[in-house]
mmCIF file of the C-alpha atoms, coordinates in Angstrom:
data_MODEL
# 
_entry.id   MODEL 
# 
loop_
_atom_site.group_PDB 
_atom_site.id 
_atom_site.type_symbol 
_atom_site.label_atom_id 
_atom_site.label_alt_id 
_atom_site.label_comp_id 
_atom_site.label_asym_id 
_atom_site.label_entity_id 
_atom_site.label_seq_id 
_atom_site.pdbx_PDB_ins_code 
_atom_site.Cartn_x 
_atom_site.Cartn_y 
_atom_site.Cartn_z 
_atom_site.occupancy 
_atom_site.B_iso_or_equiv 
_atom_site.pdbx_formal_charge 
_atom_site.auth_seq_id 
_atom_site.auth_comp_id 
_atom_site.auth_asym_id 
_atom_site.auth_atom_id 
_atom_site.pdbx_PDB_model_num 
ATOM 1  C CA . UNK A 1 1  ? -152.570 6.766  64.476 1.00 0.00 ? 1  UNK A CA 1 
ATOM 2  C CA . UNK A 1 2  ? -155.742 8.007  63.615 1.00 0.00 ? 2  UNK A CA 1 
ATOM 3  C CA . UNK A 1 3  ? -154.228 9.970  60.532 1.00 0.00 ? 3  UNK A CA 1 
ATOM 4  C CA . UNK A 1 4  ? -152.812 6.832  59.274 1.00 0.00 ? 4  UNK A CA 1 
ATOM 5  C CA . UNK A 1 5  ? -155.955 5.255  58.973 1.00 0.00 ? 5  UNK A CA 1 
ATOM 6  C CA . UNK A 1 6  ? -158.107 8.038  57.440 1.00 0.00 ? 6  UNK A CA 1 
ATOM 7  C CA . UNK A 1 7  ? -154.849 8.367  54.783 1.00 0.00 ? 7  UNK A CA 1 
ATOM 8  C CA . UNK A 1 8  ? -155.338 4.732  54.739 1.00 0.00 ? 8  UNK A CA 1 
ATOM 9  C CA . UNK A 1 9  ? -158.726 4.984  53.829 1.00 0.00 ? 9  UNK A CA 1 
ATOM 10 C CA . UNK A 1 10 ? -158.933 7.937  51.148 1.00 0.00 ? 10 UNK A CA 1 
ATOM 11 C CA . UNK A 1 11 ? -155.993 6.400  49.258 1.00 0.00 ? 11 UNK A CA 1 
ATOM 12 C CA . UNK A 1 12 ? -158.637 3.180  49.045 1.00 0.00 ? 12 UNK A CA 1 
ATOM 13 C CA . UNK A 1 13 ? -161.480 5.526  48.693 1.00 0.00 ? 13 UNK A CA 1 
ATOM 14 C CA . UNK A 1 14 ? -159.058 7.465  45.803 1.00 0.00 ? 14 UNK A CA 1 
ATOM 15 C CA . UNK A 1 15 ? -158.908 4.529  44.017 1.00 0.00 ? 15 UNK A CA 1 
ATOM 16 C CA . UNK A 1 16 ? -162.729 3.675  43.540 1.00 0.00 ? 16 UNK A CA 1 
ATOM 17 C CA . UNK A 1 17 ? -163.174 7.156  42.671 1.00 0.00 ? 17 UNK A CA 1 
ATOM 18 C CA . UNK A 1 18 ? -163.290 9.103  44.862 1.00 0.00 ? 18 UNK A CA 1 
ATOM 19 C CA . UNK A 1 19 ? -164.120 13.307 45.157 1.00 0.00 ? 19 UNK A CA 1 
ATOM 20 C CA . UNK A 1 20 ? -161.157 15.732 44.314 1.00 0.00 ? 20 UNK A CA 1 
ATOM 21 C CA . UNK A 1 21 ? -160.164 16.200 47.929 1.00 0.00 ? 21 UNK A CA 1 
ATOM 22 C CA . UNK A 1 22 ? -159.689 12.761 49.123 1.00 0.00 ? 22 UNK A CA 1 
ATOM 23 C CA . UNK A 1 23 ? -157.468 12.308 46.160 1.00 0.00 ? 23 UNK A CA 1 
ATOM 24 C CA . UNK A 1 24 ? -155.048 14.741 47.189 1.00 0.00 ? 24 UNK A CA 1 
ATOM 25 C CA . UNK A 1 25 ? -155.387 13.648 50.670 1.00 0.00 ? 25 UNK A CA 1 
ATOM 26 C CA . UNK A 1 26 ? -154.358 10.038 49.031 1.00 0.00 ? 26 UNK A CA 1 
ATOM 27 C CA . UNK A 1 27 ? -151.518 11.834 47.434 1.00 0.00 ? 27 UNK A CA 1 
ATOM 28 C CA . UNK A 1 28 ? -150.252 13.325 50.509 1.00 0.00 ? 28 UNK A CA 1 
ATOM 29 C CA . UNK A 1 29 ? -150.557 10.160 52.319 1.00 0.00 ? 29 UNK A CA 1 
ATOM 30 C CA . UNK A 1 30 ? -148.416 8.022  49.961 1.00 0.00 ? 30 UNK A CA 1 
ATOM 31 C CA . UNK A 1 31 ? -145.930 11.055 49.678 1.00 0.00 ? 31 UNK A CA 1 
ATOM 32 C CA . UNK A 1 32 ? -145.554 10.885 53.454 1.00 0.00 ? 32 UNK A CA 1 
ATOM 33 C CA . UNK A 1 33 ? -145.275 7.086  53.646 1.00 0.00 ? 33 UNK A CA 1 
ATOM 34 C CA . UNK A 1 34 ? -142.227 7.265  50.774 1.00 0.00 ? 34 UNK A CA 1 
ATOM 35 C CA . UNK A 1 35 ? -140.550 9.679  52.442 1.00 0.00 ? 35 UNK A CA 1 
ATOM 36 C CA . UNK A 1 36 ? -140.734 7.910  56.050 1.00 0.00 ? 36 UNK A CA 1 
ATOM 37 C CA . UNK A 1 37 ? -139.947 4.410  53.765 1.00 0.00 ? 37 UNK A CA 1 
ATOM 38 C CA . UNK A 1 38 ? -136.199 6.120  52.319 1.00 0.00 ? 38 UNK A CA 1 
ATOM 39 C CA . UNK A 1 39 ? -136.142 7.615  55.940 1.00 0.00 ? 39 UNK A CA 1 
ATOM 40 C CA . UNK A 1 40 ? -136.020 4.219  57.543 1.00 0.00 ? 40 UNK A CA 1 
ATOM 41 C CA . UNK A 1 41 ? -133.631 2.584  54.847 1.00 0.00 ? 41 UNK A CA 1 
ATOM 42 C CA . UNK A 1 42 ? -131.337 5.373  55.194 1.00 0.00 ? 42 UNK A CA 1 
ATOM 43 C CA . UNK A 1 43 ? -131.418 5.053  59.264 1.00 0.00 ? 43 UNK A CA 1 
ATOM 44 C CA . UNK A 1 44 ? -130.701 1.179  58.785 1.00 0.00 ? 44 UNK A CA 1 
ATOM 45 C CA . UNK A 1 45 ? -127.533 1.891  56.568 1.00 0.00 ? 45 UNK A CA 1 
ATOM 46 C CA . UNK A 1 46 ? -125.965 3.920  58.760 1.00 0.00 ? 46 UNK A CA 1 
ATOM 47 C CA . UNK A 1 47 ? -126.847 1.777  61.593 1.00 0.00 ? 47 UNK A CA 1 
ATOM 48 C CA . UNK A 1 48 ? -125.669 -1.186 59.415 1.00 0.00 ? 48 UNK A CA 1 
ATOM 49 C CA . UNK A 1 49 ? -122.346 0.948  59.024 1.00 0.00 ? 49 UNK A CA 1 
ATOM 50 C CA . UNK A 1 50 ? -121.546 1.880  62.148 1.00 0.00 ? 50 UNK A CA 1 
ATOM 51 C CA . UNK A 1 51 ? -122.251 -1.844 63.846 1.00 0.00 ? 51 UNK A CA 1 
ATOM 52 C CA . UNK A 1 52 ? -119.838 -3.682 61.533 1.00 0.00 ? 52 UNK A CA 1 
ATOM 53 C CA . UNK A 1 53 ? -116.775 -1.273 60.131 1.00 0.00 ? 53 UNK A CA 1 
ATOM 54 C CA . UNK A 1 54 ? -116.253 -0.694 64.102 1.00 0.00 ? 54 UNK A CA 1 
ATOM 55 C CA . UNK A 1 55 ? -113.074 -3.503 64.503 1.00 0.00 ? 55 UNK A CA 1 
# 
């Protein structure tokens, strides 16, 4: 939790300007956050999938 909120708060801090480092950190964090996002659409299709072709 509490690296969701510091990510949360260099990708804000990244886009006032912030140093070099909490720019990649911002980076990494929205990387993370896409990857969890297809993750979670992929998990719902399958669950999707396997609730209704089942008759």
């Amino acid at each position: 939790m509490v690296l969701a909120v510091g990510g949360g708060a260099c990708v804000v801090w990244a886009e006032r300007g912030g140093h070099r480092w909490v720019r990649r950190v911002a980076t990494v964090t929205l990387a993370a956050s896409e990857l969890v996002r297809r993750s979670e659409k992929r998990r719902r299709r399958s669950v999707t999938r396997t609730t209704s072709g089942g008759d």
